[in-house]
N, CA, C and O atoms as a GROMACS GRO file, in nm:
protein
  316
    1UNK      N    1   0.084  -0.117   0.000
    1UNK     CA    2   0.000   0.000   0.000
    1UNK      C    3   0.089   0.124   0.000
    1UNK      O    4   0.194   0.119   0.064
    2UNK      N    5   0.049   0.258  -0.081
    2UNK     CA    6   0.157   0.364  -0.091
    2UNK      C    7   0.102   0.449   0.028
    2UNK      O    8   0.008   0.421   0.102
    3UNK      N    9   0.199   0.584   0.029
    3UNK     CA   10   0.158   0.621   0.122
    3UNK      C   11   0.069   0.784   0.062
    3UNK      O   12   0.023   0.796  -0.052
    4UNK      N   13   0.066   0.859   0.136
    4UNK     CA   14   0.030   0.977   0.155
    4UNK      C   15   0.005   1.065   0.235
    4UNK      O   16  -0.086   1.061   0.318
    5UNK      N   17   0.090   1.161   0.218
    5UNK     CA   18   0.092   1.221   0.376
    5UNK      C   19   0.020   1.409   0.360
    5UNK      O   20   0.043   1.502   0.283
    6UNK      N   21  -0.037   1.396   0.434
    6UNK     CA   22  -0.135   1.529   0.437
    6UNK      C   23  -0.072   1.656   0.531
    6UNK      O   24  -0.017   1.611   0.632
    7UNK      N   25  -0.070   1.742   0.525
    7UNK     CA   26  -0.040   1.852   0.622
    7UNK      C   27  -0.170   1.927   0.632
    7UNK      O   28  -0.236   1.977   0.540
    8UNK      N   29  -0.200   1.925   0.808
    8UNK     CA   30  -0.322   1.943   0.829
    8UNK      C   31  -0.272   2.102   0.976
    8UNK      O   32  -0.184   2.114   1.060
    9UNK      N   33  -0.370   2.174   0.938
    9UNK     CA   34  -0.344   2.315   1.065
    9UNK      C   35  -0.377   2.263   1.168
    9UNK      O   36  -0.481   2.199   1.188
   10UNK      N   37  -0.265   2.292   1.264
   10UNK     CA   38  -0.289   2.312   1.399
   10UNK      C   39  -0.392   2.251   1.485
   10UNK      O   40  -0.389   2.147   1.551
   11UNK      N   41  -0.519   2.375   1.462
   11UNK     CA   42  -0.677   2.388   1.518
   11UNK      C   43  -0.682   2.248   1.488
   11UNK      O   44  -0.689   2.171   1.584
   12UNK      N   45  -0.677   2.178   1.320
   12UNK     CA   46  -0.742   2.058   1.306
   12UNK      C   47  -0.686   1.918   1.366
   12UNK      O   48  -0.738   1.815   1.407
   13UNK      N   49  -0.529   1.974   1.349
   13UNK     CA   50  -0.452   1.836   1.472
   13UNK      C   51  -0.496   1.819   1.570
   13UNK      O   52  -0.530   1.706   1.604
   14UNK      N   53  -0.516   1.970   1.682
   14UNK     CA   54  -0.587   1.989   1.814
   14UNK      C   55  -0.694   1.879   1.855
   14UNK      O   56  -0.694   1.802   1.952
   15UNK      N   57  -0.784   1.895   1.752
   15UNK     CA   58  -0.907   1.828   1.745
   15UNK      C   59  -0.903   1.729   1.711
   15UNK      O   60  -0.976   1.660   1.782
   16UNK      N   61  -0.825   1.640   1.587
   16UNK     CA   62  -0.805   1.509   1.602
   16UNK      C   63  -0.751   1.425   1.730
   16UNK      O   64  -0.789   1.318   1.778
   17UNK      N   65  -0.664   1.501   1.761
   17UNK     CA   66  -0.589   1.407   1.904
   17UNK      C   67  -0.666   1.405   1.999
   17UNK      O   68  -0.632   1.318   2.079
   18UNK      N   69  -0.798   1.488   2.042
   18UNK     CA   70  -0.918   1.530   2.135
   18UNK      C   71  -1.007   1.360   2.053
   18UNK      O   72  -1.070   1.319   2.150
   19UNK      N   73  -1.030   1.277   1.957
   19UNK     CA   74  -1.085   1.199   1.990
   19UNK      C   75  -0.978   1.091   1.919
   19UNK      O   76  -0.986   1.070   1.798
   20UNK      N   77  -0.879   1.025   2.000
   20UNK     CA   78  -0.820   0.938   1.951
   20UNK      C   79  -0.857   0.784   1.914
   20UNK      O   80  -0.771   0.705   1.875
   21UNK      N   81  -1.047   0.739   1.935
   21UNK     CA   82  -1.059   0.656   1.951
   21UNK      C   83  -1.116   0.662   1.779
   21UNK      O   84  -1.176   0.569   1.723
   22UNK      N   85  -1.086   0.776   1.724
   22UNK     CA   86  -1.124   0.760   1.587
   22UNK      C   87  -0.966   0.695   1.512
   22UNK      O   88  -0.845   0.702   1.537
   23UNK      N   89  -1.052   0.631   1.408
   23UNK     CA   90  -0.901   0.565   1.310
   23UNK      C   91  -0.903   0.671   1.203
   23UNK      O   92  -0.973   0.650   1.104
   24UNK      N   93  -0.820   0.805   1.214
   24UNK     CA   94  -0.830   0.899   1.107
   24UNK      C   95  -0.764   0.833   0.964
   24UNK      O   96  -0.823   0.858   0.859
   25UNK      N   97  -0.665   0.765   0.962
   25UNK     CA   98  -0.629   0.703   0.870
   25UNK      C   99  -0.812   0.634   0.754
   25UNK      O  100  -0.869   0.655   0.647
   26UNK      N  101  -0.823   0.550   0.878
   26UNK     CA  102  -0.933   0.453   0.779
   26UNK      C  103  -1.025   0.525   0.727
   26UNK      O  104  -1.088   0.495   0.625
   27UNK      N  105  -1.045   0.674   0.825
   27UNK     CA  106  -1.123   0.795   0.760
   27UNK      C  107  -1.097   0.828   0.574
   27UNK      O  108  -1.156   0.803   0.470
   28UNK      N  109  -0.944   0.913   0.626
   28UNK     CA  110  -0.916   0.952   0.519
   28UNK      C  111  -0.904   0.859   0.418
   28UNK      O  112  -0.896   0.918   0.310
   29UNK      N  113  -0.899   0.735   0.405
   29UNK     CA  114  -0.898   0.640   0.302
   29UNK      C  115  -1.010   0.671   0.272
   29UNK      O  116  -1.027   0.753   0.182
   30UNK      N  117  -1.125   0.609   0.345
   30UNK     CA  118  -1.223   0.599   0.333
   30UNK      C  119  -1.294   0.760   0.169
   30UNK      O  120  -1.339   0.760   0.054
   31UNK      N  121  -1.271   0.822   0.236
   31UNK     CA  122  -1.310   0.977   0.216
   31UNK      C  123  -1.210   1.000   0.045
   31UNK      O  124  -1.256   1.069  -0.046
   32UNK      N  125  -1.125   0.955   0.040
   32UNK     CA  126  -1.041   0.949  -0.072
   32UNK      C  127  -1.103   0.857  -0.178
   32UNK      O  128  -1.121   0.900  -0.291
   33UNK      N  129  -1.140   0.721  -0.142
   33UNK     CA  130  -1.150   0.614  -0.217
   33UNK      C  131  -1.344   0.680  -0.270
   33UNK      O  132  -1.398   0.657  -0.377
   34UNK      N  133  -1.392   0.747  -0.172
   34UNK     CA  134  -1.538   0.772  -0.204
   34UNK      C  135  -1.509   0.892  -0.336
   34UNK      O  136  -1.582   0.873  -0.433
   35UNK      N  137  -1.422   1.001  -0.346
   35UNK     CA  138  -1.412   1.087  -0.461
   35UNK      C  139  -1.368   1.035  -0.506
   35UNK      O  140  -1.406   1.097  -0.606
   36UNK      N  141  -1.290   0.941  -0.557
   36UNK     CA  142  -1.183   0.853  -0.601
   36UNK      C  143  -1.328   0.793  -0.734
   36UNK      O  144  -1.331   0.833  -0.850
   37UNK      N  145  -1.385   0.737  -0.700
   37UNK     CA  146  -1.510   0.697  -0.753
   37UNK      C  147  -1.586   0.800  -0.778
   37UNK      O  148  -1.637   0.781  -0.889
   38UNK      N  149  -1.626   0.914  -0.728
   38UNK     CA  150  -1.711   1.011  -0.815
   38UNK      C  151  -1.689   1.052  -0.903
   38UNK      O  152  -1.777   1.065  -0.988
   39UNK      N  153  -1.510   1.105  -0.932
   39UNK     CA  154  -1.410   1.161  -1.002
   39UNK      C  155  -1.454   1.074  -1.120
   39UNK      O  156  -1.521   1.126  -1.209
   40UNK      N  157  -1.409   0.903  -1.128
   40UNK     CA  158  -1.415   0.808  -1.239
   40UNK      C  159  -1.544   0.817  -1.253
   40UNK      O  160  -1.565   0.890  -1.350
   41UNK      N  161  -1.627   0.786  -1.213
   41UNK     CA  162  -1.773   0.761  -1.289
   41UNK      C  163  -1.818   0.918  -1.335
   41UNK      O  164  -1.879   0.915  -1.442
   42UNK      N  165  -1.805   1.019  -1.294
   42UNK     CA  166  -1.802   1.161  -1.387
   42UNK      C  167  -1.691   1.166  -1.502
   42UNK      O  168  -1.702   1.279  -1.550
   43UNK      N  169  -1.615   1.114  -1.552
   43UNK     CA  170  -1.485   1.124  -1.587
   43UNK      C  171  -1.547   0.991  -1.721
   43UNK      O  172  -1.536   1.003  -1.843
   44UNK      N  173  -1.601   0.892  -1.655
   44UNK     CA  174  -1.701   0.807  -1.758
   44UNK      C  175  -1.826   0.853  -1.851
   44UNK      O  176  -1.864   0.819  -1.963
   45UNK      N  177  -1.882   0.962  -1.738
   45UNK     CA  178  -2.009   0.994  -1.825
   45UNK      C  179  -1.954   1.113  -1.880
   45UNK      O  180  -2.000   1.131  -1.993
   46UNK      N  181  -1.864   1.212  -1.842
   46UNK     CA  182  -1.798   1.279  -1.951
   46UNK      C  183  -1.775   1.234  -2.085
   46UNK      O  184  -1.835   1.274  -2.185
   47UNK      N  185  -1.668   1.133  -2.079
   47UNK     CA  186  -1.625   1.078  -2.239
   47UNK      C  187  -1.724   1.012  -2.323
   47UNK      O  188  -1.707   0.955  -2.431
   48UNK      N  189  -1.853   1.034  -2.240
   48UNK     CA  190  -1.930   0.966  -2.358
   48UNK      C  191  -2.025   1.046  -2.394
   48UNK      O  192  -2.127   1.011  -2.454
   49UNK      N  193  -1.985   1.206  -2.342
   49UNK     CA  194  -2.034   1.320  -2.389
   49UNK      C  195  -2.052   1.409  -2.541
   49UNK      O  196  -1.939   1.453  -2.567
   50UNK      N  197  -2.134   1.445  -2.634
   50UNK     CA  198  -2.115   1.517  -2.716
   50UNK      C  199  -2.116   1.665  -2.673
   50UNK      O  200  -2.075   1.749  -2.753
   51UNK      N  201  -2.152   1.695  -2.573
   51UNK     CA  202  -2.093   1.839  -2.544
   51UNK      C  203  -1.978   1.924  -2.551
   51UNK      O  204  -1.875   1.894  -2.491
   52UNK      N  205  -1.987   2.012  -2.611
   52UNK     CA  206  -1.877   2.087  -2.628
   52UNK      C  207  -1.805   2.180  -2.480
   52UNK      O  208  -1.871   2.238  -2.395
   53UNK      N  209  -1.724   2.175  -2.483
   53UNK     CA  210  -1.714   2.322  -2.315
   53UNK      C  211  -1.807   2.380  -2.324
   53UNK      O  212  -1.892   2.384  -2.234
   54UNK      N  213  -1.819   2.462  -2.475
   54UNK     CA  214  -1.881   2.580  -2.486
   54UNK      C  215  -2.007   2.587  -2.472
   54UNK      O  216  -2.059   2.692  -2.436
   55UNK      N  217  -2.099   2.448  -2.504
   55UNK     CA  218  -2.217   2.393  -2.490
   55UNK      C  219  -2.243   2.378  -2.363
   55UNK      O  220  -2.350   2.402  -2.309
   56UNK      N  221  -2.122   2.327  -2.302
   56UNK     CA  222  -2.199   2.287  -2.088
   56UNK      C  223  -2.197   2.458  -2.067
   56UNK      O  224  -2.298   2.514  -2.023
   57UNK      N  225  -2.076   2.532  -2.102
   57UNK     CA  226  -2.153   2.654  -2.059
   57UNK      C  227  -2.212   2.686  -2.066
   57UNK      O  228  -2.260   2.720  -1.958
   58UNK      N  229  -2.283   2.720  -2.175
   58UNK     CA  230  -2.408   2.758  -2.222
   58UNK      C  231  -2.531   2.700  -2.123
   58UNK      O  232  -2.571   2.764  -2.026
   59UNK      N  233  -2.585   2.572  -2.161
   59UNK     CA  234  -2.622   2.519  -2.034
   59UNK      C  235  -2.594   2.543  -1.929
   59UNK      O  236  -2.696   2.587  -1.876
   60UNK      N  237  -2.514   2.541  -1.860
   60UNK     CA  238  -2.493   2.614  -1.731
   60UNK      C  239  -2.566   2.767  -1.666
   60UNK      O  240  -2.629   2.799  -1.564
   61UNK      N  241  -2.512   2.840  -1.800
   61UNK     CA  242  -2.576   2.955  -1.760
   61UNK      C  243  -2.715   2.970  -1.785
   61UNK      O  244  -2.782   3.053  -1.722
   62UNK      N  245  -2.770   2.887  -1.882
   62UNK     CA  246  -2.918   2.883  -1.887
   62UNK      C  247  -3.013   2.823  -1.762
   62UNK      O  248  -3.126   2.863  -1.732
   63UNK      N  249  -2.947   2.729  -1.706
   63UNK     CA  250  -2.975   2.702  -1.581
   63UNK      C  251  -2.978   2.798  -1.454
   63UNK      O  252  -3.077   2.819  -1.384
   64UNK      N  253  -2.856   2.852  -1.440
   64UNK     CA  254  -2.844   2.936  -1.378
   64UNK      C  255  -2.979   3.064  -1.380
   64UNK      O  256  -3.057   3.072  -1.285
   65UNK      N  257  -2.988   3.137  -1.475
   65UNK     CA  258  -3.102   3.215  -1.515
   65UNK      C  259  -3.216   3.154  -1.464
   65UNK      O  260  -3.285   3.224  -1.390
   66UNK      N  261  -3.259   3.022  -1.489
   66UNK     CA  262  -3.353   2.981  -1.444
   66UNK      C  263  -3.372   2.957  -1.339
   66UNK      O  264  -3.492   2.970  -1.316
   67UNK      N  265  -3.312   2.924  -1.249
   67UNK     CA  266  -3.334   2.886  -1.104
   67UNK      C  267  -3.341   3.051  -1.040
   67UNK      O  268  -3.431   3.087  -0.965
   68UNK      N  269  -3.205   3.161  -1.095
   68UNK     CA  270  -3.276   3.293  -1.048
   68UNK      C  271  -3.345   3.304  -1.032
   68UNK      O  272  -3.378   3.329  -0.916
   69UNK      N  273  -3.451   3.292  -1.153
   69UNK     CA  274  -3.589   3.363  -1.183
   69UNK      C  275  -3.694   3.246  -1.050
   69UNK      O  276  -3.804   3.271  -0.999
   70UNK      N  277  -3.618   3.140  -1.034
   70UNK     CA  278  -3.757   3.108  -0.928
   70UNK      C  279  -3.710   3.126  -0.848
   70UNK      O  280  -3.795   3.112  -0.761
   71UNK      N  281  -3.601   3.157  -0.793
   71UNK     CA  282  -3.582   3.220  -0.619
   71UNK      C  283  -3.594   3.346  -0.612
   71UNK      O  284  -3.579   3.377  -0.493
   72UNK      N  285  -3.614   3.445  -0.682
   72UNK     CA  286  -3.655   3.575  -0.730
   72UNK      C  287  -3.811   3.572  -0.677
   72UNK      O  288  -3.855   3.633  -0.580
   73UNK      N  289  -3.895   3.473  -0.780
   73UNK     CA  290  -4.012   3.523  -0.721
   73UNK      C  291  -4.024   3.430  -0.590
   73UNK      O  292  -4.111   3.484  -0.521
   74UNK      N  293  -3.979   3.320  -0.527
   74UNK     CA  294  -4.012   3.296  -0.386
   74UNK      C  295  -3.963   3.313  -0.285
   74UNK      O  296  -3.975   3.262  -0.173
   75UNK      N  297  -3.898   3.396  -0.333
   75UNK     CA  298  -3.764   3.485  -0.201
   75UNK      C  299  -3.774   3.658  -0.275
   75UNK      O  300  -3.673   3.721  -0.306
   76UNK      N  301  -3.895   3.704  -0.290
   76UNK     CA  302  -3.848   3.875  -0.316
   76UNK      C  303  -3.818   3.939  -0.205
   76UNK      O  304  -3.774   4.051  -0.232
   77UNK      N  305  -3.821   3.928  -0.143
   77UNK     CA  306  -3.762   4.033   0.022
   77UNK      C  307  -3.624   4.025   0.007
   77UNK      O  308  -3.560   4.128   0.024
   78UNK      N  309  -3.532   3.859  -0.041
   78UNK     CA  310  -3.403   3.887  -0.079
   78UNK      C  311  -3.316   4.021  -0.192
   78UNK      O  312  -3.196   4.047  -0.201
   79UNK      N  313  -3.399   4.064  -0.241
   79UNK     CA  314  -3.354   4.175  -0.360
   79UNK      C  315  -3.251   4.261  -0.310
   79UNK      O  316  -3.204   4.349  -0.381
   0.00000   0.00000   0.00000
C-alpha cells in the first residue's frame, strides 16, 4: 500500500488528538477512495459526452437564469 501524507493546521490536529478513539487514517482512506469513484464515474459519463465546453456553458448559464428567476419570485424580500 503507498503512502500519503497530508499537512493538516494546527486547530485541526488539536481536534483530532481530542478523539483518539477515531481511526483517522481509515477515515481519510475511506473519504479518498469515495471521490476517487465520483471523479471516475463523472470522468465516464464525460467521455461519452457530445458536449462541447462551450455547450456545458451555455447550459450552465441557462440554468443558472432559471433557477434565479424562481428564487426571485419565492424569495423577493431577498432583492
Amino acid at each position: 500500500m503507498g503512502e500519503f501524507v497530508v499537512k493538516i493546521p494546527e486547530d485541526i490536529e488539536k481536534t483530532i488528538k481530542a478523539f483518539p478513539e477515531v481511526d483517522w487514517s481509515k477515515l481519510a482512506r475511506d473519504a479518498l477512495r469515495e471521490k476517487v469513484m465520483k471523479l471516475s464515474l463523472l470522468n465516464s459519463i464525460m467521455s461519452k459526452s457530445k458536449l462541447t465546453d462551450e455547450d456545458a456553458l451555455e447550459l450552465g448559464r441557462m440554468v443558472n437564469k432559471g433557477l434565479h428567476a424562481r428564487y426571485k419570485k419565492l424569495y423577493p424580500e431577498l432583492r
